[in-house]
VOGU-3710 file (C-alpha; in Angstrom, 3 decimals, decimal comma):
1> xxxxxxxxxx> 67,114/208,348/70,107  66,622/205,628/66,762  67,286/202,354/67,495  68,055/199,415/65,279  65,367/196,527/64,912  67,387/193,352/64,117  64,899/190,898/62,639  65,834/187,929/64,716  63,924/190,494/67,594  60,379/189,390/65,638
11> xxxxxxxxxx> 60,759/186,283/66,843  57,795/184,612/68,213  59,312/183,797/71,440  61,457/186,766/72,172  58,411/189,077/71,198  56,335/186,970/73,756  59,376/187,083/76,540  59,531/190,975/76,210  55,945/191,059/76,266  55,599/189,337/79,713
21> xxxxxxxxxx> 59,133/191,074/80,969  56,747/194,538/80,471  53,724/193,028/82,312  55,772/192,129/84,964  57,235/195,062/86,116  53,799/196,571/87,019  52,891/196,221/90,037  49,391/194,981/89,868  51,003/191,955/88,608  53,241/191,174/91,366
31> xxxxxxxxxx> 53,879/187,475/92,257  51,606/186,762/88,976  51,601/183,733/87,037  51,635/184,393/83,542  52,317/180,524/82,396  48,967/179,282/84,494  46,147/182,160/83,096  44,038/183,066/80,988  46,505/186,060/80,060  49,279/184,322/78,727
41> xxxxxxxxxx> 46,724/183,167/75,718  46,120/187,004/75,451  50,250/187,307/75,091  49,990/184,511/72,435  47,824/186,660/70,191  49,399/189,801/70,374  53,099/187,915/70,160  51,228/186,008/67,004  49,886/189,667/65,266  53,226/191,580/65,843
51> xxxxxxxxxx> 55,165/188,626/64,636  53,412/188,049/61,533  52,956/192,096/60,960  56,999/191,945/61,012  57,794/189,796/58,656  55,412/190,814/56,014  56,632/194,470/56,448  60,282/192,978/56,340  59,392/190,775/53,397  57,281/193,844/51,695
61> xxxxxxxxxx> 60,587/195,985/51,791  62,631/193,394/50,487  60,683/192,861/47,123  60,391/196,741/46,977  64,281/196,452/45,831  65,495/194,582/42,837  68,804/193,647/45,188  66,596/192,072/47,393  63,617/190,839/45,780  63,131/187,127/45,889
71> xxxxxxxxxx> 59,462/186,625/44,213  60,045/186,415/40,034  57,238/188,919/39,914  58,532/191,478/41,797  62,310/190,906/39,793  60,576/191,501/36,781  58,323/194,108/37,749  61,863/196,337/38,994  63,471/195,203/35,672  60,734/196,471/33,288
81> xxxxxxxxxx> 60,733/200,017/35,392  64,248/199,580/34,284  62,876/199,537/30,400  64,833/196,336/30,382  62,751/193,229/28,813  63,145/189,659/30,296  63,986/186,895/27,949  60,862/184,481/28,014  61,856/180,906/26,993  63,334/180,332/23,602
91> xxxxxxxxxx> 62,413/177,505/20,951  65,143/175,211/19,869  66,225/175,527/16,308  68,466/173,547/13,806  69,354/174,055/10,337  68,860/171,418/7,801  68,985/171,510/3,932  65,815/169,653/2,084  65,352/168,500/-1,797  63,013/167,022/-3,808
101> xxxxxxxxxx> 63,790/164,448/-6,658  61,487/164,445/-9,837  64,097/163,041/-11,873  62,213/161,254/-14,868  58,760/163,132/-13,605  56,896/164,349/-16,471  55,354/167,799/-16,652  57,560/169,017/-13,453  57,091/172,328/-12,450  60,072/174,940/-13,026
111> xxxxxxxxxx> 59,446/176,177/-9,242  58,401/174,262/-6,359  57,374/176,140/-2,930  57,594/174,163/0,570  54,411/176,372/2,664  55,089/178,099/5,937  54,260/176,010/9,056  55,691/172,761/6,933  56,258/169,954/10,151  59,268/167,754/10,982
121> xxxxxxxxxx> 59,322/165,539/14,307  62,266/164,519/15,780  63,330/162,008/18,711  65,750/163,272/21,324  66,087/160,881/24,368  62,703/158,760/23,439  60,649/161,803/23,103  58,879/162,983/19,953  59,932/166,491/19,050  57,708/168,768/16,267
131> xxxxxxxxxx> 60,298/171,223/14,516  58,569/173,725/11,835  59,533/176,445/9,377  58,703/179,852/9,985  58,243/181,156/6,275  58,035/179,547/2,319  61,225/178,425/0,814  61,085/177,860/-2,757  63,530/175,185/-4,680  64,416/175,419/-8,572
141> xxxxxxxxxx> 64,353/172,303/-11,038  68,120/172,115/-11,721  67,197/170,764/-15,039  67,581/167,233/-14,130  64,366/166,889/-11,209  66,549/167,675/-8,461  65,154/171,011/-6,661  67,320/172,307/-3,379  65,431/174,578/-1,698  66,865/178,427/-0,547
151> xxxxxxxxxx> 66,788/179,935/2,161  66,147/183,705/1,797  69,731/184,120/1,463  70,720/181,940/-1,084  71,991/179,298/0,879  70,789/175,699/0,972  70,566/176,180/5,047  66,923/175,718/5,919  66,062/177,104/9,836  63,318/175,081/11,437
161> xxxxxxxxxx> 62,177/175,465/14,628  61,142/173,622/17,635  57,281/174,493/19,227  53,337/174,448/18,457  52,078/177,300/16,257  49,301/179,544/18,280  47,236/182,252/17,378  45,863/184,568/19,552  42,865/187,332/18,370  42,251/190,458/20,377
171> xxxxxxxxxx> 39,474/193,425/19,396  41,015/196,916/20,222  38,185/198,488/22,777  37,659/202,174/22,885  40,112/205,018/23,406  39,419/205,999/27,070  39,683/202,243/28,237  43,324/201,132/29,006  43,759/198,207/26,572  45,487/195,319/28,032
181> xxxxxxxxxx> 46,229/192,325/25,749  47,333/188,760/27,826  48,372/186,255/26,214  47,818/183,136/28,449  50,801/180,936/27,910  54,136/180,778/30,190  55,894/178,426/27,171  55,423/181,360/24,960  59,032/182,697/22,691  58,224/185,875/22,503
191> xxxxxxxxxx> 60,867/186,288/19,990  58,932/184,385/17,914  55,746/186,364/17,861  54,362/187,914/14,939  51,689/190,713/15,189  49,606/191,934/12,689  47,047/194,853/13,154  43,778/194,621/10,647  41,293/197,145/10,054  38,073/195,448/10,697
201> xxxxxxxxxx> 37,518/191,829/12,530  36,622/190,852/8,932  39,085/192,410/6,782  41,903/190,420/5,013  44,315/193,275/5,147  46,495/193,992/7,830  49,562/195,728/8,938  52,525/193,928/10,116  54,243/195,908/13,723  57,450/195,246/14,383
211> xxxxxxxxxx> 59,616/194,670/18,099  59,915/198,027/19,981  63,697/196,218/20,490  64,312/196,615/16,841  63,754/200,339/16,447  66,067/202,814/15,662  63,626/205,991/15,714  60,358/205,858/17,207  57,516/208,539/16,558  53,597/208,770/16,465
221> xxxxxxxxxx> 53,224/206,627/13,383  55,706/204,165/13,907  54,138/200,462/14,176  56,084/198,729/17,335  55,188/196,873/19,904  56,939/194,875/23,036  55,960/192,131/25,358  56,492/191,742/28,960  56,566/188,910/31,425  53,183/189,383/33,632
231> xxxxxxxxxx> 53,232/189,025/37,304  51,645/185,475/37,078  54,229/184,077/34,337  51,615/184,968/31,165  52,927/187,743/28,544  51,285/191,088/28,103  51,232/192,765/24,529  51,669/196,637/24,509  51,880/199,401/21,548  52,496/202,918/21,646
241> xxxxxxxxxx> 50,765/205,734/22,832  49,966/206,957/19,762  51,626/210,416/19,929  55,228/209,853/20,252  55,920/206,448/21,254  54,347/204,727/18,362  51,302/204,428/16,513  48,084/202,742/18,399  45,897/200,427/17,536  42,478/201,935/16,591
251> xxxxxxxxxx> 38,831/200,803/18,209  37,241/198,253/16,055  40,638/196,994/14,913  41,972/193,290/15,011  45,467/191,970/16,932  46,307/189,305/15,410  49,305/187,390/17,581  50,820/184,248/15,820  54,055/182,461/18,387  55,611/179,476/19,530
261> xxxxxxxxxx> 54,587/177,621/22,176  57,802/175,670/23,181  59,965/172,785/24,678  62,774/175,047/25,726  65,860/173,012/26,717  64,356/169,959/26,272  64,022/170,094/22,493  68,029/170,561/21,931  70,540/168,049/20,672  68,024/166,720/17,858
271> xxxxxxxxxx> 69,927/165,332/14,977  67,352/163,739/12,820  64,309/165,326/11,263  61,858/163,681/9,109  59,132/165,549/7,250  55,650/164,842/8,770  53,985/165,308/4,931  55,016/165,019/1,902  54,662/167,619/-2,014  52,105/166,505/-3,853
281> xxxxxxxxxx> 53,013/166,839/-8,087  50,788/165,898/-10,587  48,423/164,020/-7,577  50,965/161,935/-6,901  53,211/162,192/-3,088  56,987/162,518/-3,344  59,218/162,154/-0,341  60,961/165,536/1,214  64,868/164,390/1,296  66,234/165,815/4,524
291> xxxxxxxxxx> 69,880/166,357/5,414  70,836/167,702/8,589  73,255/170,459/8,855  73,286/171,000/12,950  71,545/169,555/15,898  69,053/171,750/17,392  70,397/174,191/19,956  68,941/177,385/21,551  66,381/176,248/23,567  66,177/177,337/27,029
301> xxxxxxxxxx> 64,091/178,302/29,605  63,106/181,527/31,017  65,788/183,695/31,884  66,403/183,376/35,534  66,183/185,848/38,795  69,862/186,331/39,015  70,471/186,910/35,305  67,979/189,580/35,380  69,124/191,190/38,514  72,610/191,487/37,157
311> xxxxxxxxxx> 71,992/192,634/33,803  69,022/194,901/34,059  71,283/197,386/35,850  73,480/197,251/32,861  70,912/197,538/30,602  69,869/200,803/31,590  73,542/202,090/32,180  73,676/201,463/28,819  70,654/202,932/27,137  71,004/201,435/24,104
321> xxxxxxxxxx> 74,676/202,782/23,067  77,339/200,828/23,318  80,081/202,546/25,095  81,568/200,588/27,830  82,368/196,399/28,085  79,666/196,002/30,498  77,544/197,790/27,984  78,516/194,969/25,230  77,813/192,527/27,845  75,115/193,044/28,633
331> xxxxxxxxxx> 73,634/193,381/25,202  75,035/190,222/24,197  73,852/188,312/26,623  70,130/189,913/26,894  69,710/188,879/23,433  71,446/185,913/22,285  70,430/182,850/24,396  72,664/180,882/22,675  75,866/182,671/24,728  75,943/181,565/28,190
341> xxxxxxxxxx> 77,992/184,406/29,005  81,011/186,903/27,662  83,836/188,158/28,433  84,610/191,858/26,656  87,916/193,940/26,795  89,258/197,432/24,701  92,295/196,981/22,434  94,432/199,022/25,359  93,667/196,081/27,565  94,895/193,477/24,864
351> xxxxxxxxxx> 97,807/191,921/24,544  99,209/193,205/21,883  97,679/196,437/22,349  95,498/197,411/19,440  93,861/200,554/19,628  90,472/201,015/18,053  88,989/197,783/19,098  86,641/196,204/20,813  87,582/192,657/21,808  84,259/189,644/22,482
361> xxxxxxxxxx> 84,968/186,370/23,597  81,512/184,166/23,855  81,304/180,980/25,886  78,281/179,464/24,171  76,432/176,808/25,643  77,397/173,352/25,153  76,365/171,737/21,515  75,906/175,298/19,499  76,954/174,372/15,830  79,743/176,197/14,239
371> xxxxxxxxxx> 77,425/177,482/11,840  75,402/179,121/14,741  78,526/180,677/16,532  78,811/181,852/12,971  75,438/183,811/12,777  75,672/184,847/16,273  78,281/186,945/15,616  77,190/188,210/12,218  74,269/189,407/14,765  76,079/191,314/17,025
381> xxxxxxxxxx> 78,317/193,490/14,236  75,438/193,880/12,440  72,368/194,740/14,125  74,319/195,979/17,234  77,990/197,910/16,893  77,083/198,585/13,412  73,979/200,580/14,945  74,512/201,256/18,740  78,534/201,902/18,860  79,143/205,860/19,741
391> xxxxxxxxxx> 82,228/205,880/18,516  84,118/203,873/15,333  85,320/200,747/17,125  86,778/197,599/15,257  84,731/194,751/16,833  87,150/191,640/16,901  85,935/187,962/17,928  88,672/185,687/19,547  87,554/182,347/21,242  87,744/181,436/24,438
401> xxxxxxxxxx> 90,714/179,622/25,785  90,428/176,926/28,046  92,499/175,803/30,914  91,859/172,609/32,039  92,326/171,787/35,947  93,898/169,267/36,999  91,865/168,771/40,700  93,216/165,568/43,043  91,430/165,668/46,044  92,603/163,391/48,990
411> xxxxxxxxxx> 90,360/163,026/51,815  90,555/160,867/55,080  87,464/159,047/55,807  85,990/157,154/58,793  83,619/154,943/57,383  81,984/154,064/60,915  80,567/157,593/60,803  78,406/156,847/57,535  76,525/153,361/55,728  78,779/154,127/52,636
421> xxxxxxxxxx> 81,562/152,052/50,927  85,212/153,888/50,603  84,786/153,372/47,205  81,207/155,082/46,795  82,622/157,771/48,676  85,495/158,546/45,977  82,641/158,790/43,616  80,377/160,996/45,352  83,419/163,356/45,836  84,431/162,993/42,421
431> xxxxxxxxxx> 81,417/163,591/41,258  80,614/166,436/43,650  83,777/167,956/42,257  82,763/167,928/38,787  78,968/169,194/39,594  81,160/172,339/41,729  82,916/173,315/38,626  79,813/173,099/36,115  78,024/175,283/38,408  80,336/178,090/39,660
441> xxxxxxxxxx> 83,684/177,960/37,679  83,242/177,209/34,068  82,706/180,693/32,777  84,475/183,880/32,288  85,398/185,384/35,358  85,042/182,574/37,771  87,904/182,355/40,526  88,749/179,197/41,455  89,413/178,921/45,292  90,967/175,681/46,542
451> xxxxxxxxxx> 89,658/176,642/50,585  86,156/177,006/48,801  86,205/173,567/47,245  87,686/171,873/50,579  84,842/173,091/53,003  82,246/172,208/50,397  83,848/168,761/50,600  83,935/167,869/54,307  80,459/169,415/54,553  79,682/166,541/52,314
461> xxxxxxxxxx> 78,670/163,504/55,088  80,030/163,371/58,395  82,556/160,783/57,549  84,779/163,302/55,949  87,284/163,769/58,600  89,490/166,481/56,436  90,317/166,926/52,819  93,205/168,533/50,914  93,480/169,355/46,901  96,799/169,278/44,873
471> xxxxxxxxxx> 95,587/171,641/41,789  97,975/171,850/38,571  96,223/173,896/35,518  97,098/172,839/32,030  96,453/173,941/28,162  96,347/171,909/25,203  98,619/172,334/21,900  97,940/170,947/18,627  100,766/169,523/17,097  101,933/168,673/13,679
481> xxxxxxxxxx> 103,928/165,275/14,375  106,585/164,731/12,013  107,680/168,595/11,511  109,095/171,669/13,502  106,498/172,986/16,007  107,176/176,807/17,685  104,692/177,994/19,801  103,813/179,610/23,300  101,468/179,053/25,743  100,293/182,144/27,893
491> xxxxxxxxxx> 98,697/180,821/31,145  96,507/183,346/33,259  98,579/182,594/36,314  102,147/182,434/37,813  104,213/179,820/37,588  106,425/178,508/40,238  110,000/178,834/40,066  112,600/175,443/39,551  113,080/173,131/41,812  115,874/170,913/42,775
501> xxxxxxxxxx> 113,280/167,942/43,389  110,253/168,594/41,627  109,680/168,955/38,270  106,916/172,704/37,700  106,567/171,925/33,679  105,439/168,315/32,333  103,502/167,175/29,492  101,542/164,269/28,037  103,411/161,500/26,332  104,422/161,459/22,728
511> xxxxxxxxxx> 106,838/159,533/20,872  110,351/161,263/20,002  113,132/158,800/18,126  110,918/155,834/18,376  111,368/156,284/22,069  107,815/157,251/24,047  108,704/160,502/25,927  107,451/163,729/27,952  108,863/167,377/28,015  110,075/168,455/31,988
521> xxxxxxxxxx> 111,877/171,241/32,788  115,432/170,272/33,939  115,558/170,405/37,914  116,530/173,977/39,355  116,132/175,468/35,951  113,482/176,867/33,675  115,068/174,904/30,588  112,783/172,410/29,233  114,560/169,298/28,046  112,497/166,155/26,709
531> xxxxxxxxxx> 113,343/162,595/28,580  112,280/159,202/28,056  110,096/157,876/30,757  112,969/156,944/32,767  114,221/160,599/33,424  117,088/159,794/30,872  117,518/163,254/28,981  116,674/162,786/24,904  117,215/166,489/24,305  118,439/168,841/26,724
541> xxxxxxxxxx> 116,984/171,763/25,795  113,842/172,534/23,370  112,336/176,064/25,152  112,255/177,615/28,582  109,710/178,809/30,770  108,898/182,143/32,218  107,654/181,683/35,515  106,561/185,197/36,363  105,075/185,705/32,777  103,594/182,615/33,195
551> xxxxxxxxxx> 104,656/181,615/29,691  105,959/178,387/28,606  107,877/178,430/25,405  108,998/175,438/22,649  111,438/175,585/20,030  111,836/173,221/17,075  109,828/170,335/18,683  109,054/167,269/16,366  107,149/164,559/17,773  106,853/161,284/15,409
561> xxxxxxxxxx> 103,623/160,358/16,874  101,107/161,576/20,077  100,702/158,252/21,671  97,643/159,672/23,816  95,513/159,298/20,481  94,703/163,045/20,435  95,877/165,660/18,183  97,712/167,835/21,108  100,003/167,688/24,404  98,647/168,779/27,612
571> xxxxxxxxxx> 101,027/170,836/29,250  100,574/171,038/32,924  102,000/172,985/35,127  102,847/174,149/38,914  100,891/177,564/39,541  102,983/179,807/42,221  99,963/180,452/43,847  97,286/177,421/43,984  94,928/178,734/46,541  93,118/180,563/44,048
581> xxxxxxxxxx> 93,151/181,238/40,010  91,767/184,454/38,565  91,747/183,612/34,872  91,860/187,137/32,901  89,839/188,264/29,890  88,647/185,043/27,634  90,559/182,292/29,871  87,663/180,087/31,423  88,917/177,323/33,947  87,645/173,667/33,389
591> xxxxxxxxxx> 87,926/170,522/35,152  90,188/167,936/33,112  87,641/164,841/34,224  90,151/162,451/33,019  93,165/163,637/35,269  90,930/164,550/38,367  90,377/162,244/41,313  89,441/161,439/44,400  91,088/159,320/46,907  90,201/158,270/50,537
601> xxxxxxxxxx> 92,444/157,261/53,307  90,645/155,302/56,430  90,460/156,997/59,308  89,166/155,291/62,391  88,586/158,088/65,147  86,982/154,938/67,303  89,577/152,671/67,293  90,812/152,509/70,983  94,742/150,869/72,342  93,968/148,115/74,961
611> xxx> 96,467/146,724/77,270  96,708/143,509/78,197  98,950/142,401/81,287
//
C-alpha cells in the first residue's frame, strides 16, 4: 500500500525517534539504554545521512520544475527549454539633441560627423555616469556655422546610452568540437551586443549576424544568433546549426562581440550630459552644445525569478503569434523593459464595444519620457502586430487610469509593549502603508484587500493592539475654470447607495460665486448639489450618480477658480463594498499620500483599578 512522506517526517529528530522506537521493539534490546551508549552515536549518523539524503532529493525535485524552482539557474535553465530568452540587465538611455557653432569660422566644412563611441558623463545622486552613442550622426552647416546633428531619422533626437564599451574575440574551433562562446560579464545588455563574423583572425572584412529574436524566416544560410543567461550569471553566444537553423560559423573564423557593460537602474533619472571631448576644425577645439531632451530611463536590472516564471509559460503558449491578450502580454513585457507591466483586452470586452481591436494599456515605470512612451509603442505596432498578429486586428493604445486611495488607518497602541514614541509609530505605519502599495497594488490587476493590509499592520511590533482602515477611492478631473464642464467619471467599483447622514460623493474645494465650495450628493439621494463649506446648498443640482454603474456624472459645472492649486477636483467616493477593489482592464489603484494617514489611540492593557478603603 503507497504511503505519503510529509517532509516535516525528515526531520532530524523524528528520523532519530523512529529510529530508536524500531530498535526497541527487538528484544535483544530489552531494558536498553539508548541515551547512555555507544549506539545512540551510531543513531546520530544514520539520522544525520537519511536527513541530509532527504532534503537534497526534496530540494533536487523542486528545481526539476520551473513552479518550484528557487535557484536562478535552474529558472533559467526551464525557461530556455521553453525557447523563451531572459532579459539580462538593460543600459539606461536618454535622448538629447547636440550642435556645433562655427559661426564666423573660416574654411568650415559643409558636413561635420560626431564618431561612434563619442562620451558624455553625467551626475545622478553624486555619482559620475558615462553615457555614449552607439553609431555616427552627421550635422549640416545651415549656412550660418550652426550644424544640428540627425539622427538616422531626421530628427534632431540624439540616443545615447549609459555603459562601458567591451569587446570580446573568439576563434571558431573545428566542426566536430561543440563550440561554446562565454562571455564573462553578469552587467552585460545583451540587447546591446553587436556580432560580427570575419573570415580570417586577420581579415578586415566581416559579416554582421543579426538577433535570432528578430527573424522572421530562418534557414541554413541565414546569419542569427541568440544569447542566454549561463548557469553562473555569465552569457553564452550561440548560432545555428548550419543546416536549417541558421548559418554557422566556419573553423578559422573570427567572433567578434562588441556590448555594454552597464549601471542598470542606477544610471536613470540623469538630466545633464556634458561631452567628455570636444570636434576639432581647422586644429582648433570647439565645444559640443548639448540640450537635453529626456532624463535617462530604461535601466534595470536582470529580469527577476518571478517575472520569468510567469511569462515563460506565456511565451511558449504563444509561439511567436499573437493571438490571445496573454499572448500580447507577454510579448510586451519580455521585450520592452521600459513597461513595468500591461494590461490587454479585445474590442468585445471594451466599453464601447469595438470589434476588430486589440486594446494595450502600459504602466511604464516611473520617469519614462513622453517621447519614450512614444517609441515604445511605435515598437510594438511595428515590429510586433504588424508582423506576429494572425488575424487583422486594429491595435489601439489608451492610458492607464488611476484611482487614487484614500487609506486612513486607525490603530490602538500600547506603548509599554515597545521603546517607540506614538508619534514614530504613525510614521512607521504610514510609511509601511505606502511601501504595501508600491510593492503589491500599484499595477494592473492588483486587488486591494483591506483584511490583507490590517494583519500586515498589527504584525508590525507588538504594540499594535488592533487596527481598522476607512478606504474611499477617488479620480481626478481636469477642469476648465471659468466655462461649462460635462464629463463622467467611470470608477471600477460600486458605489454605495444615499444616505440620510452621510454624504457617498464629495470633492476637493474650488471656488463657485466667489464663495469656496465642494460638490456632495444631497442626503438620501444620488443628486449632486454644490454647497459652501457650511452645508448651505449653492446649487441644488449639477449631475447625479449611479451607484450600481459606479458612475458619477456633472452637468454644466463652472468653477471660477480650483483653490487646491491643481488643475483638477478629486472626487472621492464611498465604494459599496470596501473590503476589497478589483480594478478592471487599465484601472491601477494608487495610494493618494496626501489624504492617507495613520492615527494611534493609547491603549494601556497594564493599567490596573486599585481600591482604596
Amino acid at each position: 500500500m503507497a504511503s505519503t512522506i510529509k517532509s516535516t517526517d525528515l526531520d532530524f529528530t523524528n528520523i532519530k525517534q523512529k529510529l530508536k522506537s524500531h530498535f526497541q521493539k527487538k528484544t535483544e534490546f530489552n531494558d536498553y539504554d539508548f541515551e547512555a551508549s555507544g549506539l545512540s552515536n551510531i543513531l546520530d549518523v544514520l539520522a544525520y545521512n537519511t536527513h541530509v539524503n532527504g532534503l537534497t532529493a526534496n530540494y533536487s525535485l523542486n528545481e526539476a520544475f520551473l513552479t518550484t524552482a528557487q535557484l536562478r539557474s535552474s529558472v533559467v535553465s526551464h525557461a530556455q527549454t521553453l525557447g523563451y530568452e531572459v532579459s539580462s540587465s538593460t543600459a539606461a538611455k536618454a535622448i538629447v539633441n547636440l550642435s556645433l557653432n562655427l559661426t564666423g569660422v573660416s574654411g568650415r566644412p559643409a558636413q561635420i560627423a560626431l564618431a561612434k563611441g563619442t562620451t558624455f558623463t553625467s551626475s545622478i545622486d553624486g555619482v559620475t555616469f558615462t553615457f555614449r552613442t552607439r553609431e555616427t550622426f552627421y550635422a549640416q552647416d545651415n549656412g550660418t556655422g550652426t550644424y544640428e546633428f540627425k539622427a538616422s531619422d531626421g530628427t534632431s533626437n540624439i540616443s545615447i546610452f549609459e555603459g562601458v564599451e567591451k569587446i570580446k574575440t573568439f576563434l571558431v574551433g573545428e566542426k566536430d568540437e561543440r563550440q561554446v562562446y562565454v562571455i564573462p560579464d553578469t552587467t552585460m545588455d545583451t540587447t546591446t551586443a553587436v556580432v560580427e563574423v570575419f573570415e580570417t583572425a586577420s581579415s578586415s572584412t566581416f559579416v554582421t549576424y543579426t538577433p535570432l529574436s528578430q527573424a522572421i524566416n530562418v534557414n541554413a544560410n541565414t546569419t542569427h544568433f541568440s544569447i542566454y543567461e549561463s548557469p553562473n550569471g555569465f552569457y553564452e553566444l550561440n548560432f545555428g546549426d548550419g543546416i536549417s537553423f541558421g548559418k554557422s560559423p566556419e573553423p578559422g573564423e573570427k567572433v567578434v562581440v562588441t556590448y555594454l557593460s552597464n549601471k542598470a537602474v542606477a544610471a536613470n533619472n540623469g538630466t545633464v550630459f556634458t561631452p567628455s571631448s570636444t570636434i576639432t576644425i581647422n586644429s582648433i577645439a570647439y565645444p559640443l552644445s548639448t540640450v537635453t531632451v529626456t532624463e535617462s530611463t530604461g535601466g534595470a536590472a536582470k529580469q527577476t525569478i518571478e517575472s520569468v516564471r510567469q511569462l515563460a509559460p506565456i511565451a511558449f503558449a504563444a509561439q511567436k503569434r499573437l493571438v490571445t491578450a496573454l499572448d500580447y502580454k507577454g510579448m510586451i513585457e519580455a521585450n520592452f523593459p521600459q513597461v513595468k507591466n500591461t494590461a490587454v483586452w479585445s474590442g468585445d470586452q471594451n466599453v464601447p464595444l469595438d470589434y476588430g481591436a486589440i486594446y494595450i494599456s502600459l504602466n511604464f515605470e516611473t520617469g519614462t519620457s513622453d517621447i519614450v512612451k512614444q517609441t515604445v509603442k511605435d515598437g510594438i505596432v511595428g515590429n510586433f502586430t504588424n508582423n506576429l498578429s494572425v488575424m487583422s486586428m486594429t491595435t489601439k493604445f489608451t492610458d492607464p487610469v488611476d484611482v487614487f486611495m484614500e487609506v486612513n488607518v486607525a490603530f490602538q497602541f500600547d506603548p509599554a509593549l515597545t521603546g517607540k514614541t506614538l508619534g514614530a509609530m504613525e510614521t512607521n505605519i504610514y510609511q509601511f502603508v505606502q511601501t504595501y502599495f508600491a510593492n503589491n497594488i500599484e499595477n494592473f490587476d492588483a486587488v486591494f484587500r483591506k483584511s490583507n493590509l490590517a494583519t500586515e499592520i498589527d504584525a508590525l511590533d507588538t504594540s499594535i493592539l488592533s487596527s481598522s482602515i476607512a478606504v474611499r477611492p477617488s479620480l481626478r478631473q481636469e477642469i476648465t475654470i471659468n466655462a461649462l464642464n460635462t464629463f463622467t467619471l467611470n470608477y471600477p467599483i460600486k458605489i454605495a447607495l444615499p444616505d440620510d447622514v452621510l454624504h457617498r460623493v464629495t470633492t476637493s474645494s474650488f471656488e463657485f460665486k466667489g464663495v469656496v465650495a465642494t460638490i456632495k450628493n444631497r442626503l438620501n439621494s444620488t443628486v449632486l448639489q454644490i454647497q459652501d463649506l457650511n452645508g448651505n446648498v449653492l446649487l441644488d443640482n449639477v449631475g447625479e450618480y449611479n451607484a450600481a454603474a459606479g458612475t458619477v456624472a456633472v452637468n454644466a459645472f463652472e468653477p471660477s477658480q480650483i483653490t487646491t492649486g491643481h488643475s483638477y477636483l478629486i472626487f472621492s467616493v464611498v465604494p459599496e463594498q470596501d473590503s476589497f477593489i478589483k480594478p478592471l482592464r487599465n484601472y491601477i489603484l494608487r495610494l493618494d499620500t496626501a489624504k492617507s494617514s495613520a492615527t494611534a489611540t493609547v491603549d494601556r492593557q497594564t493599567t490596573s483599578l486599585e481600591v482604596t478603603a
